[in-house]
DRENGU-351677 format. One line per 10 residues: number of its first residue (from 0); for each residue z, x, y of C-alpha. Coordinates in steps of 0.2 Angstrom, whole numbers. Layout:
<rs>
NUM	Z X Y | ...
</rs>
This chain:
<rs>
0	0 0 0 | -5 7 18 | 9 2 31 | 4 0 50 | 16 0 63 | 14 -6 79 | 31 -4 93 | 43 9 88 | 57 5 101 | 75 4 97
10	71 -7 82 | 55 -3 76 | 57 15 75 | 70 11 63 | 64 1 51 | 47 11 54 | 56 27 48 | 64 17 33 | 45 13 28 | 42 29 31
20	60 36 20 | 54 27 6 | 37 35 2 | 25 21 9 | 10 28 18 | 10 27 34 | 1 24 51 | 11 19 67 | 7 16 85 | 17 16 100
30	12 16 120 | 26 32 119 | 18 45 115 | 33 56 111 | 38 43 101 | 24 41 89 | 23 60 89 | 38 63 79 | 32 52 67 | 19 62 65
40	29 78 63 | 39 67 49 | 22 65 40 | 15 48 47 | -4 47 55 | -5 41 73 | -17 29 78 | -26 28 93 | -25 10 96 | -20 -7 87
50	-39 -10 80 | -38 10 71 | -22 5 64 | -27 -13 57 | -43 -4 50 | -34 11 41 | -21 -1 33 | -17 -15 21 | -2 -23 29 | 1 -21 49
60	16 -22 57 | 22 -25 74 | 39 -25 81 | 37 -29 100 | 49 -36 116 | 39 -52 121 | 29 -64 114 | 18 -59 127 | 16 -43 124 | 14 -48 104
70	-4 -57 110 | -9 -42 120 | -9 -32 105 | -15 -43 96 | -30 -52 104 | -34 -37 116 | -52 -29 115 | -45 -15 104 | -31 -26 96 | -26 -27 78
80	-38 -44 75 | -51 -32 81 | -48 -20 66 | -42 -33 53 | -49 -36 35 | -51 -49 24 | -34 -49 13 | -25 -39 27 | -7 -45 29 | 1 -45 47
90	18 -46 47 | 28 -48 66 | 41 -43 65 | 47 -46 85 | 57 -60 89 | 45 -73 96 | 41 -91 99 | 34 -102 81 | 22 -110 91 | 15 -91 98
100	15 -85 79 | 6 -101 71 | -7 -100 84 | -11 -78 80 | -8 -83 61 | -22 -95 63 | -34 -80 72 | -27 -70 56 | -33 -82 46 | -51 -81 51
110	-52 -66 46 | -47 -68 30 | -30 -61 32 | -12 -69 30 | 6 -70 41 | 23 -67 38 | 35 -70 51 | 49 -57 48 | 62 -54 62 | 77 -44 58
120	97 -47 61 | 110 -37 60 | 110 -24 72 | 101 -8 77 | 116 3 66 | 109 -7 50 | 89 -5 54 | 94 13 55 | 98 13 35 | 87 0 29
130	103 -11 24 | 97 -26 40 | 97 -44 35 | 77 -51 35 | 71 -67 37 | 53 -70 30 | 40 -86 35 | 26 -87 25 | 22 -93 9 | 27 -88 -6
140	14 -77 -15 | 12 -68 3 | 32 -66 3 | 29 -56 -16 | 15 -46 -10 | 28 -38 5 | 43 -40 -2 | 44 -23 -9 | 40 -16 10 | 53 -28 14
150	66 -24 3 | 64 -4 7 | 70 -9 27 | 82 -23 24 | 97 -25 12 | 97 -44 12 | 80 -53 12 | 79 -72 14 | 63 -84 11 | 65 -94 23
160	49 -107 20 | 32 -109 30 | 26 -100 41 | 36 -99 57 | 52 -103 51 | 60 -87 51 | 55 -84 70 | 67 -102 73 | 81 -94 62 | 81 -80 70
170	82 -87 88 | 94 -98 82 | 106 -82 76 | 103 -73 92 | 109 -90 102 | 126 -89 94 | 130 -70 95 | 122 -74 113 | 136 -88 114 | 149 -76 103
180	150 -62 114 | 152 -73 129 | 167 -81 121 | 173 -63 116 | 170 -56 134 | 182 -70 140 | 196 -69 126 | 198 -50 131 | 200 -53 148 | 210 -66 147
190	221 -59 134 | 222 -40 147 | 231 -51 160 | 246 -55 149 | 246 -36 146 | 243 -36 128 | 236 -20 122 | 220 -24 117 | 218 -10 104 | 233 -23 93
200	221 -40 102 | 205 -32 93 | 214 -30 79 | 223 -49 78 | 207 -57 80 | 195 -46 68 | 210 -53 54 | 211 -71 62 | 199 -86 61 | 190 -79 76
210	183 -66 69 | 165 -62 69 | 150 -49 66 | 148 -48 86 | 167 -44 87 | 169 -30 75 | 154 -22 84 | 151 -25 103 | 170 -28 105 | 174 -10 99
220	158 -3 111 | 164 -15 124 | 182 -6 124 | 176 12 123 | 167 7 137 | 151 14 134 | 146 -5 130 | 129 3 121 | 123 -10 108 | 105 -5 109
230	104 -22 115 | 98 -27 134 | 101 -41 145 | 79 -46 144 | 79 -46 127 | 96 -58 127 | 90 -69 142 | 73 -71 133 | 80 -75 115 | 92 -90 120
240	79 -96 133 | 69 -97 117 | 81 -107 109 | 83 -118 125 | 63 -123 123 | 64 -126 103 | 80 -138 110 | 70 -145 123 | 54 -149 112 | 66 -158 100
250	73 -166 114 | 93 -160 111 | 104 -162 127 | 110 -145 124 | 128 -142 135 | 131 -120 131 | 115 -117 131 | 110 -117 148 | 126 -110 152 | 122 -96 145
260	105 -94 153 | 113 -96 169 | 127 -83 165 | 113 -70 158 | 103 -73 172 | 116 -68 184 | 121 -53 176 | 104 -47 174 | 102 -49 194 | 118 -41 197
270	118 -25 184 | 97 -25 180 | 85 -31 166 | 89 -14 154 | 107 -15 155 | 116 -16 138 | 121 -34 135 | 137 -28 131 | 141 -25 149 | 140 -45 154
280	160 -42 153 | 158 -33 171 | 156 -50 178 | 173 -55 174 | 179 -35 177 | 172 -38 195 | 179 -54 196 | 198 -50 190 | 198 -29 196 | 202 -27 176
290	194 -12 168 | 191 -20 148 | 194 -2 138 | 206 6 126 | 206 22 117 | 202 25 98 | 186 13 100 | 168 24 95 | 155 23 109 | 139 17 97
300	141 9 80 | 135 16 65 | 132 9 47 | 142 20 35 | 135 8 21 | 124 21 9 | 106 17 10 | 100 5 -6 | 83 -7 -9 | 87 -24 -5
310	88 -38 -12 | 82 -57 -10 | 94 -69 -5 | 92 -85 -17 | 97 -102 -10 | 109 -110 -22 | 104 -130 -21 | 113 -141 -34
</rs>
């Protein structure tokens, strides 16, 4: 199987480099230069554009920020639809609007190609040792024909139906750590003015019912203070207001939701569009003159979980 991989930013070069770990052959693409360049000194080819990759390979990859940009290297003149074969696979991997991937699967299709919606969750720690949680939309002799690329950059693999929805699933994930790390923000600010340390607070609610995934990681970056998630304030603002339009097209009177677009929104003008998400705890900061930190906390995460091939999560239904 030849691998292209188009967007090798904080996620994609992670999971390109597990593809890459794993013996698969190769090709990747990235406006960085530097970038794609030390792929090629790790034993990848670099193309010159989206259509060279598509041509050279059997399954292509991308992993971009927008659903925007997505199109563009799709649908450009020396896009991927420009290079792509009959039986080609296209697997997109960003985290996108359903309606944006049905309507390129479609131009896959007439081609003679097929699409796989495969957005990842878990953090950039776990795409950095292939043990990410992956969420596949396509059908199913398409998922067994990639799940062993699958499996060799995520630990946990989930069919989630037709086409499309894994890109809802994944939306709907990032809306509640969205709506998580909010909530976390204003239990540890709250819980500093009564003086509690908040090294012995982190530690009551990572063994209470409040406990979470975005606890037990962004908490422990928020307190070091280096509040790096690999995660920016964009990307956040433009996966809930994803969320907010599947909502609206299903016409739910969503309440938190638009809070939190209002509240990303403001933090985004106030601190800028590639601040770590993370640091939406400086409103409050601002707001009370509290400084959120304690000692003992690490200033990135990193997945200590050794490195296997994954698995498919099956859905029990009695």
């Amino acid at each position: 199987m030849k691998v292209g991989f188009i967007g090798l930013g904080n996620v994609g070069a992670k999971l390109a480099g597990s593809v890459l770990r794993n013996g698969f052959d190769l090709t990747v693409r990235d406006l960085d230069s530097s970038v794609a360049g030390e792929f090629s000194r790790l034993g990848a080819r670099v193309a010159e554009s989206p259509k060279q990759l598509a041509e050279r390979c059997d399954v292509i990859i991308t992993c971009l920020p927008s659903p925007t940009v997505s199109a563009s290297v799709m649908e450009d003149k020396n896009g991927v639809l420009a290079g792509l074969s009959e039986g080609n696979i296209w697997v997109e991997m960003s985290t996108t609007d359903q309606q944006e991937v049905l309507r390129l699967a479609d131009r896959v299709r007439e081609k003679g190609a097929f699409t796989a919606d495969c957005p990842v969750s878990g953090g950039c720690h776990r795409a950095a040792t292939g043990n990410i949680a992956i969420f596949a939309g396509c059908d199913r002799n398409v998922f067994e024909s990639v799940f062993p690329l699958l499996s060799a950059m995520g630990q946990q693999v989930l069919h989630t139906g037709p086409l499309g929805t894994a890109s809802i699933l994944k939306v709907v994930t990032n809306y509640l750590a969205t709506a998580n790390l909010v909530s976390i923000c204003e239990a540890l600010v709250t819980t500093k003015t009564t003086g509690i340390d908040l090294a012995t607070a982190y530690e009551a609610i990572k063994i209470s019912s409040g406990n979470s995934f975005v606890h037990e990681t962004e908490s422990q970056v928020i307190l070091n203070g280096s509040r790096n998630i690999n995660f920016t304030m964009d990307l956040v603002l433009k996966d809930i207001s994803l969320f907010q339009e599947i909502a609206e097209r299903g016409q739910v009177p969503l309440e938190i939701s638009p809070l939190l677009i209002d509240i990303f929104r403001d933090a985004q003008d106030r601190y800028g569009s590639r601040e770590w998400s993370p640091n939406v705890i400086k409103r409050l900061e601002e707001a009370t003159g509290l400084i959120i930190q304690a000692p003992g906390f690490p200033a990135e995460i990193v997945d200590d979980k050794p490195e296997s091939r994954g698995d498919e999560v099956v859905i029990t239904k009695t």
